[in-house]
C-alpha positions as CSV (number, residue, x, y, z in Angstrom):
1,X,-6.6,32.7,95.0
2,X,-9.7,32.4,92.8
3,X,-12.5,34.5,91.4
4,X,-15.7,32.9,90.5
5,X,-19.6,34.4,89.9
6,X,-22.2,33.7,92.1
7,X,-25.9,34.5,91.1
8,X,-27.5,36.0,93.9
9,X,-31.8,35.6,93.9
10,X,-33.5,38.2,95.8
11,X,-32.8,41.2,97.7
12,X,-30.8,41.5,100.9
13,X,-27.1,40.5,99.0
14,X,-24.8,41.0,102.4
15,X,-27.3,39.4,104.2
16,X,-27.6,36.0,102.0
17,X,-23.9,36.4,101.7
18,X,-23.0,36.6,105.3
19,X,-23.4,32.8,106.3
20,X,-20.4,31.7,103.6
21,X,-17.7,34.3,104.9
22,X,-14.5,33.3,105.2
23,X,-12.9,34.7,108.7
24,X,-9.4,34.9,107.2
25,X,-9.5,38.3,108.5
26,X,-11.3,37.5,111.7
27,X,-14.0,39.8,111.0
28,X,-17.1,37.1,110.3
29,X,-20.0,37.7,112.0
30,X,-19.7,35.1,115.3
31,X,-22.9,33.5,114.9
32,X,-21.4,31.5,112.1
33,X,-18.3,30.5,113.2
34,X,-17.0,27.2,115.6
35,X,-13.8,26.3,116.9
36,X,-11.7,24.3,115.0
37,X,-9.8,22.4,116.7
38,X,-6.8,19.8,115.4
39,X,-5.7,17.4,118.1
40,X,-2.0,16.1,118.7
41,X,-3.6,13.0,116.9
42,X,-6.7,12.6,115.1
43,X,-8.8,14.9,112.6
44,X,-9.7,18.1,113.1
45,X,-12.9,18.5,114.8
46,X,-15.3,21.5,115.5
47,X,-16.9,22.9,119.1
48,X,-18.7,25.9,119.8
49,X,-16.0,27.2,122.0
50,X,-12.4,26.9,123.2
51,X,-13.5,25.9,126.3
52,X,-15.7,22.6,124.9
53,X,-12.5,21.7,122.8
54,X,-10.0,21.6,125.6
55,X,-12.6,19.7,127.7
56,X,-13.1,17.2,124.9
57,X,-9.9,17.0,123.9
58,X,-7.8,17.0,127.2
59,X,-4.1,16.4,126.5
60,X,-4.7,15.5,123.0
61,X,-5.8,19.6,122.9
62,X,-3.2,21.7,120.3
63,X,-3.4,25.2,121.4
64,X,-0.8,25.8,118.1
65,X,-3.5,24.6,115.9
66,X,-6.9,25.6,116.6
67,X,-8.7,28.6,115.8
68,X,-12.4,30.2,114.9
69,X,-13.4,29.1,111.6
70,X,-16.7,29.4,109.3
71,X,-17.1,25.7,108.8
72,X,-19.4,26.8,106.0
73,X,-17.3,29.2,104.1
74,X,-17.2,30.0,100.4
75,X,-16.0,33.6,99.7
76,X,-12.8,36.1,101.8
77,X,-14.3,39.1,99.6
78,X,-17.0,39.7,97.3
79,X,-18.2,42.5,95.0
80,X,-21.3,43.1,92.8
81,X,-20.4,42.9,88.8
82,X,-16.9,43.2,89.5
83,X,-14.6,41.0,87.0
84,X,-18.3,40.0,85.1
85,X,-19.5,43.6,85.4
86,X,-22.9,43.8,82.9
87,X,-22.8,40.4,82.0
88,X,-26.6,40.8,82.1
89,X,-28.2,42.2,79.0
90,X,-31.6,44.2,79.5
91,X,-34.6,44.6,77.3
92,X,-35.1,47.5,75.7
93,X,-36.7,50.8,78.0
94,X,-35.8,48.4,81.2
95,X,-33.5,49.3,84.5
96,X,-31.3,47.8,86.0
97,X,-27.8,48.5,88.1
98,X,-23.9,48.1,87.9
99,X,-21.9,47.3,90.9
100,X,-18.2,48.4,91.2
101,X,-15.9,46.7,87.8
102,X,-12.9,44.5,88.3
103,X,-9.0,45.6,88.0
104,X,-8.7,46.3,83.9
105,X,-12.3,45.6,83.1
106,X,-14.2,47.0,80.2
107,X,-16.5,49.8,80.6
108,X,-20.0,48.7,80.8
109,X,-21.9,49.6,77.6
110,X,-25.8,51.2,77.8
111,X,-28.1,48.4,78.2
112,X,-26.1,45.9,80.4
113,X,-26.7,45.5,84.4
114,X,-25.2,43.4,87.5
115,X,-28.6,43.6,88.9
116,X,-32.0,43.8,87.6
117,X,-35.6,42.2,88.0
118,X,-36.2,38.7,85.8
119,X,-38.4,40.2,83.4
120,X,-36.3,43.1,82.3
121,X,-33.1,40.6,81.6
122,X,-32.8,39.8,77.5
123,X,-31.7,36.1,78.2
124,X,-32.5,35.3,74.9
125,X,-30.4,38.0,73.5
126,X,-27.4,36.8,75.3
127,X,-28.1,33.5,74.5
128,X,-27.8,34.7,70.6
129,X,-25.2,36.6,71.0
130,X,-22.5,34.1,72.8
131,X,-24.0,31.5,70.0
132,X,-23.1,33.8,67.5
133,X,-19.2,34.5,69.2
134,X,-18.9,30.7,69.8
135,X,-19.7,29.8,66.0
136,X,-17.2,32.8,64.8
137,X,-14.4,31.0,67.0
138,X,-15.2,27.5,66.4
139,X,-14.9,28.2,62.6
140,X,-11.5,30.0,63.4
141,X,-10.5,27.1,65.1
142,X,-11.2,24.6,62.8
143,X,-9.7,26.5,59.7
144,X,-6.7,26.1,61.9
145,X,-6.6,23.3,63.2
146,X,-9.4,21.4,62.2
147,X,-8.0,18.5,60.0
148,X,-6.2,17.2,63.3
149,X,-8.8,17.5,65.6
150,X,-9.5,13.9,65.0
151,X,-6.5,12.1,66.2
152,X,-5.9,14.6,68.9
153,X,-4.9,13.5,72.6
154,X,-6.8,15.1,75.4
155,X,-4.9,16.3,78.5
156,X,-6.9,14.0,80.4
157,X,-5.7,11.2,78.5
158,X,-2.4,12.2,78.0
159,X,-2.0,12.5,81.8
160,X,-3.8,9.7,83.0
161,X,-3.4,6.9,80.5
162,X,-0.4,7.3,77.9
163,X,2.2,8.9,80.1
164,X,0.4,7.7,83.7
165,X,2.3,8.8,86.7
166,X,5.4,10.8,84.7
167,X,3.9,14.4,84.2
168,X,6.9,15.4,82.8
169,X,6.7,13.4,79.9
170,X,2.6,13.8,79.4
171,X,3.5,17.8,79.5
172,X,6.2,17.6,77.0
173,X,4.0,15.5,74.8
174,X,0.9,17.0,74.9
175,X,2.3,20.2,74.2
176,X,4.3,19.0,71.2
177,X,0.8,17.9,69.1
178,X,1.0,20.0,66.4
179,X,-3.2,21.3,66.8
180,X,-1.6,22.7,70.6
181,X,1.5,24.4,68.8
182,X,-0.4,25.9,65.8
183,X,-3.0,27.7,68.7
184,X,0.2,29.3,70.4
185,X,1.6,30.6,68.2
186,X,-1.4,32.1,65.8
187,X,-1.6,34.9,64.4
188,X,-5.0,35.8,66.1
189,X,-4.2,35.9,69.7
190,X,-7.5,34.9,70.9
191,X,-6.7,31.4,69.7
192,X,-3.7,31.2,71.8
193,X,-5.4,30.3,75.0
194,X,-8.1,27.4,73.1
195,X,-8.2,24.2,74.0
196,X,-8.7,22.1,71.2
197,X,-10.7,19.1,73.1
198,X,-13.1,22.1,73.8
199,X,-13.2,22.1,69.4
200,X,-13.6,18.5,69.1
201,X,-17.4,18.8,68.8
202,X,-19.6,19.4,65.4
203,X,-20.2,23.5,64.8
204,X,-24.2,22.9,65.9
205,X,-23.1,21.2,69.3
206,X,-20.3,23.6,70.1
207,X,-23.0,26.1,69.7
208,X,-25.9,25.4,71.4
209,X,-23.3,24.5,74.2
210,X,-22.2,28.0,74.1
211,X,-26.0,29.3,74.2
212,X,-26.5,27.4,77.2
213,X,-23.6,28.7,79.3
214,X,-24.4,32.1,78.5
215,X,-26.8,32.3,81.3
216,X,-24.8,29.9,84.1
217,X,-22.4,31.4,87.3
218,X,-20.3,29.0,89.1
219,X,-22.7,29.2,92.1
220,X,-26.4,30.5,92.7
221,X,-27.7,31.4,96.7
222,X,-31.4,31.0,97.4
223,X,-33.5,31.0,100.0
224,X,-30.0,30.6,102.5
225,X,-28.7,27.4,100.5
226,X,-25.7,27.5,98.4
227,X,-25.4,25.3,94.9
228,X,-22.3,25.1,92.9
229,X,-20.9,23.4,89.8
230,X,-18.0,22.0,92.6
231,X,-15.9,22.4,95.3
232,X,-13.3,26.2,94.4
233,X,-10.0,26.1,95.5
234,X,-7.2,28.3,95.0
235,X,-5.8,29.3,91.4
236,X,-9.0,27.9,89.7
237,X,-8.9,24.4,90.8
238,X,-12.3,23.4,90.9
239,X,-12.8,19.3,92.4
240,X,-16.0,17.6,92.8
241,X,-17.3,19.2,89.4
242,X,-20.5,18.3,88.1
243,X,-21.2,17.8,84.8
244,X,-21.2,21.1,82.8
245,X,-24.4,19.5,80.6
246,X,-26.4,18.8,83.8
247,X,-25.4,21.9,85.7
248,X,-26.4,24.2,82.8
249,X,-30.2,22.7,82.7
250,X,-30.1,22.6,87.0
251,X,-29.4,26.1,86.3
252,X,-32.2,26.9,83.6
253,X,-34.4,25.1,85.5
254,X,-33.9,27.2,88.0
255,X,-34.5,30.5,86.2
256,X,-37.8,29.0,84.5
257,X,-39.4,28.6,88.2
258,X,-38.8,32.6,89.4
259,X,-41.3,34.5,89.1
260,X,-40.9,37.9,86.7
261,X,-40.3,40.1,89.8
262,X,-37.7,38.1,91.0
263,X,-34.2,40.3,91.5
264,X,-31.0,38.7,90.0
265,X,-27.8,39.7,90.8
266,X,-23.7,38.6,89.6
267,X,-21.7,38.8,92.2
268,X,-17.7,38.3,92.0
269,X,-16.8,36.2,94.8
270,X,-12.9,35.7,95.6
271,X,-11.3,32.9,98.1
Protein backbone atom coordinates (compact mmCIF):
# COMPACT_ATOMS: atom_id res chain seq x y z
CA UNK A 1 0.00 0.00 0.00
CA UNK A 2 1.27 3.38 -1.01
CA UNK A 3 0.42 7.03 -0.59
CA UNK A 4 1.55 9.50 -3.07
CA UNK A 5 0.39 13.41 -4.15
CA UNK A 6 -1.20 14.15 -7.13
CA UNK A 7 -1.63 17.76 -8.36
CA UNK A 8 -4.97 18.19 -9.63
CA UNK A 9 -5.36 21.43 -12.43
CA UNK A 10 -8.83 22.76 -12.65
CA UNK A 11 -12.00 22.21 -11.17
CA UNK A 12 -14.22 19.16 -11.24
CA UNK A 13 -11.61 16.86 -8.91
CA UNK A 14 -13.94 13.49 -8.80
CA UNK A 15 -14.61 13.99 -12.20
CA UNK A 16 -10.76 14.14 -13.53
CA UNK A 17 -10.23 11.54 -10.99
CA UNK A 18 -12.81 9.07 -12.02
CA UNK A 19 -11.01 7.52 -15.20
CA UNK A 20 -7.86 6.16 -12.85
CA UNK A 21 -10.08 4.25 -10.18
CA UNK A 22 -9.08 1.21 -9.11
CA UNK A 23 -12.25 -1.28 -8.84
CA UNK A 24 -10.78 -3.23 -5.99
CA UNK A 25 -13.99 -2.64 -4.43
CA UNK A 26 -16.05 -3.13 -7.57
CA UNK A 27 -17.58 0.20 -7.33
CA UNK A 28 -15.75 2.04 -10.59
CA UNK A 29 -17.88 3.71 -12.71
CA UNK A 30 -18.41 0.89 -15.77
CA UNK A 31 -17.57 3.11 -18.53
CA UNK A 32 -13.99 2.62 -17.57
CA UNK A 33 -13.56 -0.76 -16.97
CA UNK A 34 -12.88 -4.15 -19.47
CA UNK A 35 -12.73 -7.60 -18.86
CA UNK A 36 -9.64 -9.03 -18.03
CA UNK A 37 -9.25 -12.02 -18.91
CA UNK A 38 -6.07 -14.68 -18.24
CA UNK A 39 -6.19 -17.70 -20.37
CA UNK A 40 -5.16 -21.39 -19.39
CA UNK A 41 -2.06 -20.27 -21.48
CA UNK A 42 -0.95 -17.03 -22.74
CA UNK A 43 -1.07 -13.33 -21.23
CA UNK A 44 -3.73 -11.74 -19.93
CA UNK A 45 -5.76 -9.95 -22.42
CA UNK A 46 -8.62 -7.37 -22.19
CA UNK A 47 -12.46 -7.45 -23.90
CA UNK A 48 -15.32 -5.36 -23.31
CA UNK A 49 -17.36 -8.18 -21.95
CA UNK A 50 -17.35 -11.69 -20.56
CA UNK A 51 -19.10 -12.77 -23.35
CA UNK A 52 -16.26 -11.45 -26.10
CA UNK A 53 -13.64 -13.24 -23.81
CA UNK A 54 -15.19 -16.62 -23.80
CA UNK A 55 -15.82 -16.32 -27.56
CA UNK A 56 -12.23 -15.37 -28.19
CA UNK A 57 -10.82 -17.51 -25.93
CA UNK A 58 -12.78 -20.80 -26.23
CA UNK A 59 -11.32 -23.60 -24.12
CA UNK A 60 -8.31 -21.63 -23.42
CA UNK A 61 -11.15 -19.29 -21.26
CA UNK A 62 -10.25 -19.38 -17.21
CA UNK A 63 -13.51 -18.54 -15.51
CA UNK A 64 -11.05 -18.67 -12.11
CA UNK A 65 -9.10 -15.89 -13.42
CA UNK A 66 -10.87 -13.21 -15.06
CA UNK A 67 -12.54 -10.30 -13.76
CA UNK A 68 -13.62 -6.38 -14.45
CA UNK A 69 -10.70 -4.28 -14.20
CA UNK A 70 -9.79 -0.41 -14.93
CA UNK A 71 -6.98 -1.16 -17.29
CA UNK A 72 -6.04 2.50 -16.65
CA UNK A 73 -6.01 2.62 -12.91
CA UNK A 74 -3.83 4.70 -10.55
CA UNK A 75 -5.55 5.31 -7.16
CA UNK A 76 -8.19 2.61 -4.67
CA UNK A 77 -8.94 5.95 -2.57
CA UNK A 78 -8.08 9.45 -2.61
CA UNK A 79 -8.56 12.52 -0.49
CA UNK A 80 -7.89 16.29 -0.87
CA UNK A 81 -4.72 17.53 1.52
CA UNK A 82 -4.77 14.49 3.42
CA UNK A 83 -1.11 13.16 4.52
CA UNK A 84 0.26 16.71 2.53
CA UNK A 85 -2.58 18.80 4.08
CA UNK A 86 -1.46 22.83 3.35
CA UNK A 87 1.48 21.99 1.62
CA UNK A 88 0.56 25.08 -0.36
CA UNK A 89 1.53 28.45 1.09
CA UNK A 90 -0.75 31.62 0.17
CA UNK A 91 0.01 35.16 -0.31
CA UNK A 92 -0.78 37.39 2.07
CA UNK A 93 -4.92 38.60 2.18
CA UNK A 94 -5.51 35.50 -0.37
CA UNK A 95 -8.07 32.27 0.04
CA UNK A 96 -7.84 29.27 -0.44
CA UNK A 97 -9.14 25.67 1.13
CA UNK A 98 -8.14 22.56 3.22
CA UNK A 99 -9.47 19.14 2.49
CA UNK A 100 -9.75 16.49 5.19
CA UNK A 101 -5.82 15.78 7.05
CA UNK A 102 -4.17 12.42 7.24
CA UNK A 103 -4.05 9.93 10.35
CA UNK A 104 -1.55 11.96 12.92
CA UNK A 105 -1.07 14.98 10.73
CA UNK A 106 -0.24 18.34 11.90
CA UNK A 107 -2.83 20.99 12.16
CA UNK A 108 -2.78 23.25 9.30
CA UNK A 109 -1.45 26.72 10.28
CA UNK A 110 -3.31 30.26 8.97
CA UNK A 111 -2.02 30.88 5.53
CA UNK A 112 -1.64 27.37 4.08
CA UNK A 113 -4.32 25.64 1.58
CA UNK A 114 -4.90 22.19 -0.40
CA UNK A 115 -6.63 24.21 -2.90
CA UNK A 116 -6.37 27.68 -4.17
CA UNK A 117 -6.20 29.73 -7.55
CA UNK A 118 -2.35 30.06 -9.12
CA UNK A 119 -1.96 33.54 -8.35
CA UNK A 120 -2.75 33.42 -4.67
CA UNK A 121 -0.13 30.43 -4.11
CA UNK A 122 3.41 31.98 -2.50
CA UNK A 123 5.57 29.49 -4.60
CA UNK A 124 8.42 31.51 -4.06
CA UNK A 125 7.95 31.50 -0.40
CA UNK A 126 7.91 27.77 -0.22
CA UNK A 127 10.67 27.56 -2.41
CA UNK A 128 12.66 29.74 0.44
CA UNK A 129 11.51 28.13 3.00
CA UNK A 130 12.40 24.19 2.08
CA UNK A 131 15.87 25.94 0.85
CA UNK A 132 16.27 27.31 4.02
CA UNK A 133 15.22 23.60 5.98
CA UNK A 134 17.47 21.78 3.37
CA UNK A 135 20.60 24.01 4.15
CA UNK A 136 19.93 23.61 8.18
CA UNK A 137 20.07 19.68 7.60
CA UNK A 138 22.65 19.47 5.13
CA UNK A 139 24.91 21.39 7.53
CA UNK A 140 23.78 18.89 10.37
CA UNK A 141 24.60 16.26 8.24
CA UNK A 142 27.82 17.07 7.30
CA UNK A 143 29.02 18.15 10.85
CA UNK A 144 28.28 14.53 11.37
CA UNK A 145 29.28 12.76 8.96
CA UNK A 146 30.78 14.87 6.48
CA UNK A 147 34.48 13.83 6.54
CA UNK A 148 33.34 10.30 5.13
CA UNK A 149 31.00 11.28 2.76
CA UNK A 150 33.81 10.94 0.22
CA UNK A 151 34.56 7.33 0.27
CA UNK A 152 31.10 6.41 0.99
CA UNK A 153 29.36 3.30 -0.93
CA UNK A 154 25.90 3.96 -2.29
CA UNK A 155 23.18 1.31 -1.86
CA UNK A 156 23.10 1.09 -5.47
CA UNK A 157 26.51 0.17 -5.66
CA UNK A 158 26.70 -1.86 -2.81
CA UNK A 159 23.85 -4.01 -4.22
CA UNK A 160 24.62 -4.14 -7.64
CA UNK A 161 28.35 -4.20 -8.12
CA UNK A 162 30.45 -5.06 -4.78
CA UNK A 163 28.20 -7.67 -3.36
CA UNK A 164 26.12 -8.45 -6.84
CA UNK A 165 23.51 -11.14 -6.39
CA UNK A 166 24.14 -11.85 -2.38
CA UNK A 167 21.85 -9.21 -0.68
CA UNK A 168 22.63 -10.50 2.44
CA UNK A 169 26.01 -9.55 2.39
CA UNK A 170 25.49 -5.92 0.49
CA UNK A 171 22.89 -5.36 3.61
CA UNK A 172 25.27 -6.23 6.20
CA UNK A 173 27.90 -4.09 4.58
CA UNK A 174 26.29 -1.24 3.74
CA UNK A 175 24.86 -0.86 6.92
CA UNK A 176 28.16 -1.38 8.81
CA UNK A 177 29.90 2.07 6.98
CA UNK A 178 30.37 4.00 9.79
CA UNK A 179 28.58 7.57 7.91
CA UNK A 180 25.13 4.85 7.97
CA UNK A 181 25.75 3.94 11.77
CA UNK A 182 26.62 7.52 13.07
CA UNK A 183 22.90 8.72 11.34
CA UNK A 184 21.12 5.86 13.43
CA UNK A 185 22.07 6.28 16.14
CA UNK A 186 22.32 10.46 16.54
CA UNK A 187 21.41 12.26 18.89
CA UNK A 188 18.95 14.40 16.66
CA UNK A 189 16.41 11.93 15.55
CA UNK A 190 15.71 13.57 12.32
CA UNK A 191 19.07 12.34 11.08
CA UNK A 192 18.24 8.91 11.76
CA UNK A 193 16.24 8.36 8.62
CA UNK A 194 19.08 10.43 6.08
CA UNK A 195 20.60 8.87 3.48
CA UNK A 196 23.92 9.94 3.12
CA UNK A 197 24.30 9.59 -0.90
CA UNK A 198 21.32 12.11 -0.72
CA UNK A 199 24.46 14.44 1.35
CA UNK A 200 27.03 13.64 -1.12
CA UNK A 201 26.46 16.99 -3.03
CA UNK A 202 28.07 20.63 -2.29
CA UNK A 203 25.67 22.79 0.27
CA UNK A 204 24.62 25.16 -2.94
CA UNK A 205 23.50 22.06 -5.00
CA UNK A 206 21.77 20.30 -2.21
CA UNK A 207 19.98 23.44 -1.95
CA UNK A 208 18.67 24.63 -4.97
CA UNK A 209 17.76 20.82 -5.32
CA UNK A 210 15.61 21.23 -2.38
CA UNK A 211 14.02 24.61 -3.80
CA UNK A 212 13.08 22.86 -6.80
CA UNK A 213 11.22 19.96 -5.16
CA UNK A 214 9.30 22.22 -3.03
CA UNK A 215 6.74 22.72 -5.64
CA UNK A 216 6.67 18.91 -7.40
CA UNK A 217 3.79 15.95 -6.52
CA UNK A 218 4.43 12.50 -7.70
CA UNK A 219 1.70 12.93 -10.38
CA UNK A 220 -0.11 16.01 -12.01
CA UNK A 221 -3.88 15.40 -14.06
CA UNK A 222 -4.69 17.75 -16.83
CA UNK A 223 -6.97 18.15 -19.33
CA UNK A 224 -7.92 13.97 -18.72
CA UNK A 225 -4.04 12.83 -19.07
CA UNK A 226 -2.10 11.56 -16.28
CA UNK A 227 1.94 12.35 -15.90
CA UNK A 228 4.00 10.83 -13.26
CA UNK A 229 7.61 10.69 -12.11
CA UNK A 230 6.99 6.51 -12.56
CA UNK A 231 5.14 3.58 -12.31
CA UNK A 232 3.69 3.35 -7.88
CA UNK A 233 3.54 0.13 -6.57
CA UNK A 234 2.82 -1.05 -3.22
CA UNK A 235 4.96 -0.05 -0.01
CA UNK A 236 6.66 2.92 -2.02
CA UNK A 237 8.28 1.09 -4.82
CA UNK A 238 8.23 3.30 -7.47
CA UNK A 239 9.81 1.51 -11.14
CA UNK A 240 10.22 3.26 -14.37
CA UNK A 241 11.36 6.59 -12.51
CA UNK A 242 12.29 9.45 -14.31
CA UNK A 243 14.99 11.54 -13.51
CA UNK A 244 14.17 13.68 -10.31
CA UNK A 245 16.29 16.79 -12.32
CA UNK A 246 14.09 16.43 -15.42
CA UNK A 247 10.81 15.82 -13.68
CA UNK A 248 11.17 18.80 -11.41
CA UNK A 249 11.66 21.39 -14.63
CA UNK A 250 8.65 19.15 -16.66
CA UNK A 251 6.90 20.10 -13.58
CA UNK A 252 7.86 23.97 -13.48
CA UNK A 253 7.33 24.13 -16.84
CA UNK A 254 4.15 23.19 -16.40
CA UNK A 255 3.20 25.71 -13.65
CA UNK A 256 4.82 28.69 -15.85
CA UNK A 257 2.20 27.90 -18.77
CA UNK A 258 -1.24 28.21 -16.40
CA UNK A 259 -2.74 30.96 -16.47
CA UNK A 260 -3.23 33.05 -12.89
CA UNK A 261 -6.81 31.78 -12.53
CA UNK A 262 -5.94 28.49 -12.90
CA UNK A 263 -7.24 26.18 -9.63
CA UNK A 264 -4.49 23.82 -8.07
CA UNK A 265 -5.27 21.26 -5.92
CA UNK A 266 -2.93 18.29 -3.68
CA UNK A 267 -4.65 15.41 -3.57
CA UNK A 268 -3.50 12.18 -1.41
CA UNK A 269 -3.98 9.38 -3.64
CA UNK A 270 -3.48 5.70 -2.08
CA UNK A 271 -3.15 2.19 -4.10
Amino acid sequence: MSHFTVLVIGDGIKRQLAPFQENNMGDCPKEFLKFSAYPKEGERQFFDSEEEAKTVLGENFDPEDSFWVNPNAKWDWFQIGGRWTGIFKLKPDTVGTLGKPGLMTPVVPNGFADSALKKDIDFEGMRTAAGDAAAKLWDKVNALIGDLLPTFISWDKMRNEIHEGNIDAARKAYHAQEAVVKLSVAEDKDLRWCNPSDFNYTREVYVQRAKDAAVETFAVLKDGKWYERGHMGWWGCVSNEKDEDKWNHEFSALLDSLSDDTLLTIVDCHI
